[in-house]
C-alpha positions, 0 to 999 in steps of 0.5 A: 483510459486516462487518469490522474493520480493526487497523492502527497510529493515526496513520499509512496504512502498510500498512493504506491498501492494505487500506482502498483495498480496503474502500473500494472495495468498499462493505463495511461495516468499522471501522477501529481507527485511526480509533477510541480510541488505546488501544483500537487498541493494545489490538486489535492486541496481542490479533491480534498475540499471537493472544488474539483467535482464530486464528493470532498475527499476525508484524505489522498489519494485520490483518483480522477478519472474524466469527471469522476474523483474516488478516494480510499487506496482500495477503492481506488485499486479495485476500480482500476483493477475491475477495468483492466483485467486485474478483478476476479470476474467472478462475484464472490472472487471480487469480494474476497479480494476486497477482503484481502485488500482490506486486511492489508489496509489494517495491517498498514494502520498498525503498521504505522500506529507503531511510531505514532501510537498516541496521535498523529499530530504529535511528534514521533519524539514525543511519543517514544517509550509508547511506541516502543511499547507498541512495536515490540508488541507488533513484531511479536504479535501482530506482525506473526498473525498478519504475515501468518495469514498471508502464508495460509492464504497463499497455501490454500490457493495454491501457493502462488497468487492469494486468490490462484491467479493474479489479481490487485490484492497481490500487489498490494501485499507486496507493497505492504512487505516491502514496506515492513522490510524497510521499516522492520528489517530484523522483525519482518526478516526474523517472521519471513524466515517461517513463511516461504510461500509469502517470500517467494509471493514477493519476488514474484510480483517483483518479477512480473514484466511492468512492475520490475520496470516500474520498480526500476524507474524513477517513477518509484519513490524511496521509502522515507522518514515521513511515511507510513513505514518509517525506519527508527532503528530502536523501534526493530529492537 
């Protein structure tokens, strides 16, 4: 199978949920990030507006697959996953997974309402004291209970994968700790210090064959100051 990943060039975002999944899969796919600057923007507009096939994506990525073009990192993740033996086969496992991917995707939300808590189009300068306001409440709060949940999952299941074998939501709680070790170097340290189940989770899916590769390769795009985790030093306290 072949497929064509559209995402924004220049940063992980969104898509690097999607791509831990290529990746892991072994799919052959293309990344438009990874390709001519204006072509990507030329790609993700025709998605976006519909004009390439299908239904007019809200927001990247989005995933084309032959004809098909699926939106929502999620959605996307599961229908890769469900293709490439990275799905729980069982019913009941394909639901819970798709809880715990959708937990992960709140916790990016909050995530990144710490540095735009007012709005989005406004600039983060202009937002400050809010968002100091709101990242001292999420690494005291809400990083504890989500990071907290992770740690009860990971022990109910047997301590290694969240659902006891390895499967897509996996993934995307890796990306979602290394993206707050970036972001929150102190907080998330300081939270992962009472969570040696989610640590070592971390390290495992570090290690797995294509995702060290890939993790190794020019392929992975840096976390930077126009993502979702943003490094603002004062935001860490």
């Amino acid at each position: 199978m072949s497929y064509r990943l559209i995402y924004w060039p220049g940063l992980p975002g969104r898509g690097e949920f999607a791509r831990l999944v290529l990746e892991e899969s072994g799919a052959a796919y293309e990344d438009t990030a990874q390709g001519d600057r204006q072509d990507a923007l030329e790609a993700m507009k025709s998605a976006l507006s519909g004009a390439a096939g299908g239904l007019p994506a809200l927001a990247p990525p989005v995933l084309q697959h032959d004809a098909l073009f699926i939106a929502q990192s999620g959605n996307i993740c599961e229908y890769v996953a469900a293709r490439h033996g990275l799905a729980p086969a069982d019913e009941g496992q394909r639901a819970l997974a798709r809880q715990l991917q959708a937990t992960v995707a709140d916790l990016v939300s909050e995530t990144h309402d710490t540095h735009h808590p007012v709005a989005i189009g406004k600039y983060y300068e202009d937002q400050l004291a809010e968002a100091l306001e709101a990242s001292a409440h999420f690494r005291e709060v809400r990083l504890p209970k989500f990071l907290g949940y992770f740690e009860r999952v990971l022990e109910q299941s047997g301590g290694e994968w969240l659902l006891g074998a390895f499967s897509y939501p996996d993934l995307a709680l890796f990306q979602v700790v290394e993206g707050l070790k970036y972001a929150f170097p102190i907080g998330t340290g300081r939270t992962l210090e009472a969570l040696p189940l989610l640590t070592a989770h971390a390290a495992r899916v570090a290690a797995r064959p294509r995702i060290a590769a890939y993790l190794a390769s020019a392929r992975r795009q840096t976390f930077n100051a126009n993502g979702i985790f943003r490094a603002y030093p004062e935001l860490d306290g």
